[in-house]
C-alpha positions as a printed NumPy array, in Angstrom:
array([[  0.   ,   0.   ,   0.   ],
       [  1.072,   3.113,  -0.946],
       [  0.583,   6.051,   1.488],
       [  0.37 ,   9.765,  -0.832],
       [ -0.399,  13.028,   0.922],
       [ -3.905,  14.702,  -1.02 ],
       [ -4.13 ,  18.251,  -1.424],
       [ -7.347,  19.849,  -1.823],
       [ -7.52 ,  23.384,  -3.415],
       [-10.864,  25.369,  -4.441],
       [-10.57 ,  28.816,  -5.78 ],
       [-13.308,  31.123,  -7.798],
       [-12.143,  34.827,  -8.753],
       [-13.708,  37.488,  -7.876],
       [-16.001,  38.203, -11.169],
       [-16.952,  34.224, -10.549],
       [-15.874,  33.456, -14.093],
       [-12.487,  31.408, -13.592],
       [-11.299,  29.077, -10.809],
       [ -9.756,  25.656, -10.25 ],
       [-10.75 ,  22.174,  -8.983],
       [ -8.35 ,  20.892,  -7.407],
       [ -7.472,  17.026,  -5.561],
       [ -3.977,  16.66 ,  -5.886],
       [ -2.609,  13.902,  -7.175],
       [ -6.034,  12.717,  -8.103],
       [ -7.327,  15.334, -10.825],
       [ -7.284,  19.084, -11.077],
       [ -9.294,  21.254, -13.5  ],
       [ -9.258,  24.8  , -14.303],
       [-12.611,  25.851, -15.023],
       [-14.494,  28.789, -16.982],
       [-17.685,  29.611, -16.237],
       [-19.504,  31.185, -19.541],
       [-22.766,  31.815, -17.326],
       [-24.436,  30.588, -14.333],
       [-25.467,  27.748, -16.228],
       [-22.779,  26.942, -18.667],
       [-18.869,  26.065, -17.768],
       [-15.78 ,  24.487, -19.578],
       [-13.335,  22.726, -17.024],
       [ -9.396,  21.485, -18.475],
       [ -7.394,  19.332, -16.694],
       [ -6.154,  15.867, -15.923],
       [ -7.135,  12.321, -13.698],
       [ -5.211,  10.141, -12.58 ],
       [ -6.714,   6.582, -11.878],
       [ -5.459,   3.257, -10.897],
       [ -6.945,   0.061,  -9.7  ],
       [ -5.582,  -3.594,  -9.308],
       [ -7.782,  -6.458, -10.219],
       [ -6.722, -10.236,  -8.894],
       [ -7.328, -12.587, -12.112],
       [ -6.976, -16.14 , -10.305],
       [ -8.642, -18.019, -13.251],
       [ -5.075, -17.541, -15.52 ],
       [ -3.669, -18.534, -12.243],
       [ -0.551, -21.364, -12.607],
       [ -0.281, -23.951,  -9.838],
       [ -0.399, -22.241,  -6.419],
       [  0.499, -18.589,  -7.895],
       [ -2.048, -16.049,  -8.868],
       [ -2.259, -12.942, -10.96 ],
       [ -2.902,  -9.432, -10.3  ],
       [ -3.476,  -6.486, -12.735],
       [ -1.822,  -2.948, -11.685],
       [ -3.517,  -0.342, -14.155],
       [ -2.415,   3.419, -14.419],
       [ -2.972,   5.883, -16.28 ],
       [ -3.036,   9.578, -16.934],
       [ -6.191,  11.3  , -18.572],
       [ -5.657,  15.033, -19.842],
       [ -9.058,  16.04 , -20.647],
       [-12.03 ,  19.37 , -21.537],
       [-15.216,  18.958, -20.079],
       [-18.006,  21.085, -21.139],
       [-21.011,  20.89 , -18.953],
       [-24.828,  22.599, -19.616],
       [-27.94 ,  22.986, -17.125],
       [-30.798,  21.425, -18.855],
       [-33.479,  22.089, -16.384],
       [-33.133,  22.266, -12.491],
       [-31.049,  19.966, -10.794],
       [-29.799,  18.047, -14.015],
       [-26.882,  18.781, -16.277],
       [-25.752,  17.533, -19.598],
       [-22.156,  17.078, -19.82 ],
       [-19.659,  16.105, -22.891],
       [-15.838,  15.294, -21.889],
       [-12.93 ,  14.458, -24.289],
       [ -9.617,  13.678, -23.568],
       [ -6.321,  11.449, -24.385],
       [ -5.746,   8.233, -22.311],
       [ -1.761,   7.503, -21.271],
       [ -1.629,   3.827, -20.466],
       [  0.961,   4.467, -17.359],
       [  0.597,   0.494, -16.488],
       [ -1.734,  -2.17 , -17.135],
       [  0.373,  -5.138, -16.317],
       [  0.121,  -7.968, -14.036],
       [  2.22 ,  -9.316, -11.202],
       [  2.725, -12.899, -10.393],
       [  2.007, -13.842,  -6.641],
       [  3.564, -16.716,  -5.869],
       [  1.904, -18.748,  -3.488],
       [ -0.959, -16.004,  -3.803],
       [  1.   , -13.604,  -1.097],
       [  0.849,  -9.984,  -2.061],
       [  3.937,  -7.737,  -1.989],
       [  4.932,  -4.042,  -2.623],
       [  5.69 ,  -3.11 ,  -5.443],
       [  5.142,   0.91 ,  -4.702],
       [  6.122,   3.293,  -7.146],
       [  9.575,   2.306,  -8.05 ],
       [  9.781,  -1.474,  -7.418],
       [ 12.099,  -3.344,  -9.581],
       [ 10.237,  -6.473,  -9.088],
       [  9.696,  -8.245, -13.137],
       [  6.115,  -8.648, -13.62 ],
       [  4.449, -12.101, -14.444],
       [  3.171, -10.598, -17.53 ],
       [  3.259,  -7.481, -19.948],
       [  1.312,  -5.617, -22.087],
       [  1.158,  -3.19 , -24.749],
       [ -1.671,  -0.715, -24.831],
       [ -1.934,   2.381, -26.969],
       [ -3.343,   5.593, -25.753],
       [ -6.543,   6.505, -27.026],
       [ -8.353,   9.286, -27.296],
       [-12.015,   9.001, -25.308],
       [-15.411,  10.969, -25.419],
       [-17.815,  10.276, -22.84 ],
       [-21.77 ,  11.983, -22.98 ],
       [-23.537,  11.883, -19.9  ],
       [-26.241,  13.944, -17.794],
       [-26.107,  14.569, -13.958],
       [-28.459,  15.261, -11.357],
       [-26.902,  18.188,  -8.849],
       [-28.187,  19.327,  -5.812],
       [-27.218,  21.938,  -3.633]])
């Protein structure tokens, strides 16, 4: 497990149209507000999860995907009526990681950010580009 210190940062300017959303390392946006209902955020995620994939397992070791990866992005989002929002986001996806470790035995270990350890297998992703179309119920 690795332990990272968050930052959280929130700022508006004064004439409400600019400001940031920010939870370092996580994501941060800067964002531009075109009216009370309209605003463009730019920015970047950061995401990782590990998956266990015992049935590729070999004798008594197991497998585990580590997935990274970095997402610059724009998000436009639009107030459709009340409390829901239409929202449109493209960005490029950086395949940090997406490779699996061999446990033997099925006993975890720690990698952390700059283990050395030779994974049990590789892979070769490309990095994409995404779009994603969704709508959002907000409430105050």
């Amino acid at each position: 497990m690795n332990y990272i210190p968050v930052v959280m940062y929130d700022w508006t300017s004064p004439d409400r149209k600019w400001g940031t959303e920010i939870l370092f390392p996580a994501r941060a946006s800067g964002r531009y507000n075109f009216s009370k209902t309209s605003l463009l955020l730019f920015g970047f995620e950061l995401e990782g999860q590990s998956y266990r994939i015992d049935d590729f397992s070999r004798g008594n070791n197991s497998f585990e995907i580590r997935r990274g990866e970095l997402r610059p992005r724009l998000e436009y989002q639009k107030q459709i009526t009340g409390p829901f929002w239409f929202n449109m986001q493209a960005g490029y996806r950086i395949d940090w990681s997406f490779d699996a470790d061999e446990l033997d035995g099925g006993r975890e270990f720690f990698r952390g950010f700059f283990g050395s350890q030779e994974f049990g297998m590789r892979n070769n992703l490309g990095n994409p580009l995404y779009f994603n179309v969704g709508i959002s119920f907000v409430t105050l």
